[in-house]
Every structure is written in structure tokens, then in C-alpha cells.
C-alpha positions as CSV (number, residue, x, y, z in Angstrom):
1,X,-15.4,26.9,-31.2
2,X,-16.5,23.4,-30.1
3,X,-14.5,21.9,-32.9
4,X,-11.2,23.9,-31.8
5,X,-11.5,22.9,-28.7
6,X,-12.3,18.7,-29.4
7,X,-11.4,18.7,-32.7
8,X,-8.3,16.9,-32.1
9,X,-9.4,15.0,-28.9
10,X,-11.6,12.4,-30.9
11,X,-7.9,10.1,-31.4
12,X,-7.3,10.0,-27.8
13,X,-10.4,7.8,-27.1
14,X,-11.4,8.0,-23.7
15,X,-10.3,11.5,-22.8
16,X,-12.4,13.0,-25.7
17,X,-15.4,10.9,-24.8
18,X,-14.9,12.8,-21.4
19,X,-14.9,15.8,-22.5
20,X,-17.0,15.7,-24.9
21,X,-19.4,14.5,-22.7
22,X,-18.6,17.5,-20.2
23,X,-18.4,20.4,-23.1
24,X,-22.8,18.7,-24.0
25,X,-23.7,20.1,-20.6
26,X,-21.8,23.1,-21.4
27,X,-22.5,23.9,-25.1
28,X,-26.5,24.5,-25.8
29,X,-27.5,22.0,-28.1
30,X,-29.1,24.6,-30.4
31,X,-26.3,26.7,-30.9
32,X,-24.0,25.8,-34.3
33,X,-21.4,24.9,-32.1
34,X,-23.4,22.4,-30.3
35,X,-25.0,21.1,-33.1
36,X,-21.4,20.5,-34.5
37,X,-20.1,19.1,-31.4
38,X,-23.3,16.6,-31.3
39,X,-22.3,15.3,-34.4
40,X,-19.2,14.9,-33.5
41,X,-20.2,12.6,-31.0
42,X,-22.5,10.6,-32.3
43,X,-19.7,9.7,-35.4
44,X,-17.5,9.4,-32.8
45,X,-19.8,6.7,-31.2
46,X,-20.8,4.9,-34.4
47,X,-16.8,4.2,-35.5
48,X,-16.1,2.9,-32.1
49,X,-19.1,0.5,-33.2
50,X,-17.9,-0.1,-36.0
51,X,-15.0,-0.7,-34.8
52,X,-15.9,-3.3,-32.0
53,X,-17.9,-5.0,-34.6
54,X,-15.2,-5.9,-36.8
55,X,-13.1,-7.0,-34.2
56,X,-15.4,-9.7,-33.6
57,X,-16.3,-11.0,-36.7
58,X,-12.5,-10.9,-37.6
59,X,-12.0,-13.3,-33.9
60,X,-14.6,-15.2,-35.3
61,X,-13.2,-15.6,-38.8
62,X,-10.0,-16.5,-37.2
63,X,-11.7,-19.0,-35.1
64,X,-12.7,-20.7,-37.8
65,X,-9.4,-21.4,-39.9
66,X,-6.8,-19.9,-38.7
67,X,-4.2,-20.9,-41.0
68,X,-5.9,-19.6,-43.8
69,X,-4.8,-16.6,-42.7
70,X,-1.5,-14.8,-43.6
71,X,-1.2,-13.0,-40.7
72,X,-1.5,-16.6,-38.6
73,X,2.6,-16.7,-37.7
74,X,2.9,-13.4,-37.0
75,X,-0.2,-13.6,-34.5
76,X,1.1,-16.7,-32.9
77,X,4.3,-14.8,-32.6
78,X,2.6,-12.0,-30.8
79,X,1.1,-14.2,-28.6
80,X,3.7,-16.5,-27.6
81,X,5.5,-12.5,-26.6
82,X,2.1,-11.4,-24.6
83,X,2.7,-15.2,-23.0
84,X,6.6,-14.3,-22.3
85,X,5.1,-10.3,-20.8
86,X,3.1,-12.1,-18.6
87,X,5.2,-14.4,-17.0
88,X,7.9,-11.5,-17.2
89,X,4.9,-9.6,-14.7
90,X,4.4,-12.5,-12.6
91,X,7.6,-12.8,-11.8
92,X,8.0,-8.6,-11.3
93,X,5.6,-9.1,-8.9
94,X,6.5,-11.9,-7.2
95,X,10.0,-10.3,-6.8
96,X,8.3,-6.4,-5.6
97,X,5.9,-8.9,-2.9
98,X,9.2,-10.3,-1.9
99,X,11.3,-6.9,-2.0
100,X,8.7,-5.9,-0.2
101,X,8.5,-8.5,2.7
102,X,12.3,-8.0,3.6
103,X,11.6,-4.5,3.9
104,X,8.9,-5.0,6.5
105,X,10.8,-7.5,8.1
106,X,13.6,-5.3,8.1
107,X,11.6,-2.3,9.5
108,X,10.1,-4.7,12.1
109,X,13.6,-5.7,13.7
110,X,14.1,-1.5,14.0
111,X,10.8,-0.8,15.9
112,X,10.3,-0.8,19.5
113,X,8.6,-3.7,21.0
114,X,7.2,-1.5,23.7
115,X,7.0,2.1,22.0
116,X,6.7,1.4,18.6
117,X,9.6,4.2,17.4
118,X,11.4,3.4,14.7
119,X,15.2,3.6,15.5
120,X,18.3,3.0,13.2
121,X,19.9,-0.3,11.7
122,X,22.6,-1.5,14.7
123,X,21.1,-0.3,17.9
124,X,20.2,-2.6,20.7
125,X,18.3,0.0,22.8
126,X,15.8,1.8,21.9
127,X,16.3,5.5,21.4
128,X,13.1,6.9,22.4
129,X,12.4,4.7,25.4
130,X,15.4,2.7,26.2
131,X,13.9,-0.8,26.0
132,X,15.8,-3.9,24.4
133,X,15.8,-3.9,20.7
134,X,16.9,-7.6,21.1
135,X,15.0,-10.5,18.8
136,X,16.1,-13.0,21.3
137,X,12.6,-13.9,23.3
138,X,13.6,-13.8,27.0
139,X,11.9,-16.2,29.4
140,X,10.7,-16.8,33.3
141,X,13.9,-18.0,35.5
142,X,11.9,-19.6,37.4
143,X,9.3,-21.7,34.7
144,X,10.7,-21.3,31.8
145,X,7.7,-19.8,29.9
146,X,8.4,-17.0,27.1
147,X,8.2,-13.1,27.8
148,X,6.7,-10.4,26.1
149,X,9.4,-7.4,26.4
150,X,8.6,-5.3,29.6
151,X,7.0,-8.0,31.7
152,X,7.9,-7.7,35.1
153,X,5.4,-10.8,36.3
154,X,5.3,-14.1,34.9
155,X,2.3,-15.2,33.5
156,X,2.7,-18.6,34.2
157,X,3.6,-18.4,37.4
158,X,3.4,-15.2,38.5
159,X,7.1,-15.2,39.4
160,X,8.9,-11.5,39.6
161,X,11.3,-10.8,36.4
162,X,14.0,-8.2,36.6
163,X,14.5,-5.3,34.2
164,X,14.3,-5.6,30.9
């Protein structure tokens, strides 16, 4: 039963390991199907080993003379392509950061200063409390000094501002 239901999970690596680990605490260990599945496991465990082990002492073989190596161009050739994918990445991420920023800045120009809602492209007023939609800063007629949309006293000077 254990094997029918792993069997074919040991080729998809981490997902077997998973569940394999889960069907352990499931499957008594004494029982033929746990035995089996424990077996499993542990060869499973051993050929990733294995595995990890000869990738090193190949890197290190490598390391030592590469060009003794037949497979030398082709690897430079694979690498030069990871080089060529990770600038191709940078630059996908660079241009989603930047597709991005436009959008905010874009959203930004559509929300209310004073309510926060979120009207449509085009309209000067906003729709849910009627303020100005406008980017143009407004300032004090009588100093000068900048506004934040819906002052109605100057904080420099304390001067009286009409409507927004």
C-alpha cells in the first residue's frame, strides 16, 4: 500500500520527502508496509547523498583543470547563458519596479487629497467629496506660503483662505 501510494513520488524530490515524511507518522513502523516505506526512505536519503557528494568532488575536479575536461565549452557556454538570464532578470525587474512606480504615481494623481477616494482618470473634483483633484499646490494671498488642500487659515500667517 505504502509503495502505491509513494512509489512514484521518490522522482519529484521534495514533495516525496514530504510525504513521506507525513505517511512515517501515519504508517506503524512494524507493519510490512511501513517497514517498506522506511526503506524507501532511507535509500531515498542515501542517493541524495550520494548525489551531493559527487557534485562536489566533480566542482572540485573541475577546479583543478578545467580544460581537461570535454565538457569545458559547453559549460562555459551554459554559463555565459545563466550570465545573459540574469541580467535578462535584472532588467525584468528593474522594468516591473518602474511599471510599477507610474502606476502608483498614476493612482496617486486620482485619489482625494482630503478623502482619500479613488476617482477616475480626467476629473478635477472629487466625486465623493467634491474637493480639488488639482496637483497645482495653492498658496496664502497674503504671504505666499504653500497650502495643504482644505486649509482655510494660513499657517504662516494665520491669514483667512477662501474655498478650496
Amino acid at each position: 500500500m505504502a509503495n502505491d501510494l509513494l512509489g512514484g513520488l521518490g522522482s519529484l524530490g521534495g514533495l516525496g520527502d514530504i510525504l513521506g515524511g507525513i505517511a512515517k507518522n501515519v504508517i506503524p513502523k512494524d507493519t510490512p508496509e511501513g517497514k517498506l516505506l522506511n526503506a524507501q526512505s532511507n535509500l531515498s536519503s542515501l542517493q541524495k547523498q550520494e548525489s551531493e557528494l559527487l557534485l562536489e568532488i566533480g566542482r572540485q575536479a573541475y577546479g583543478q583543470n578545467p580544460s581537461i575536461w570535454p565538457q569545458d565549452s559547453k559549460l562555459k557556454l551554459v554559463q555565459q547563458n545563466i550570465a545573459a538570464a540574469k541580467t535578462t532578470l535584472t532588467d525584468a525587474q528593474a522594468a516591473q519596479k518602474e511599471a510599477e512606480a507610474v502606476k502608483a504615481a498614476e493612482d496617486a494623481k486620482c485619489l482625494c487629497p482630503e478623502c482619500g477616494h479613488k476617482n477616475p482618470d480626467g476629473v478635477k473634483f472629487c466625486q465623493e467629496c467634491g474637493s480639488s483633484l488639482d496637483a497645482n499646490p495653492r498658496h496664502c494671498g497674503s504671504c505666499g506660503a504653500e497650502l495643504t488642500p482644505g486649509t482655510r487659515f494660513c499657517g504662516g500667517c494665520g491669514a483667512r483662505q477662501g474655498e478650496a
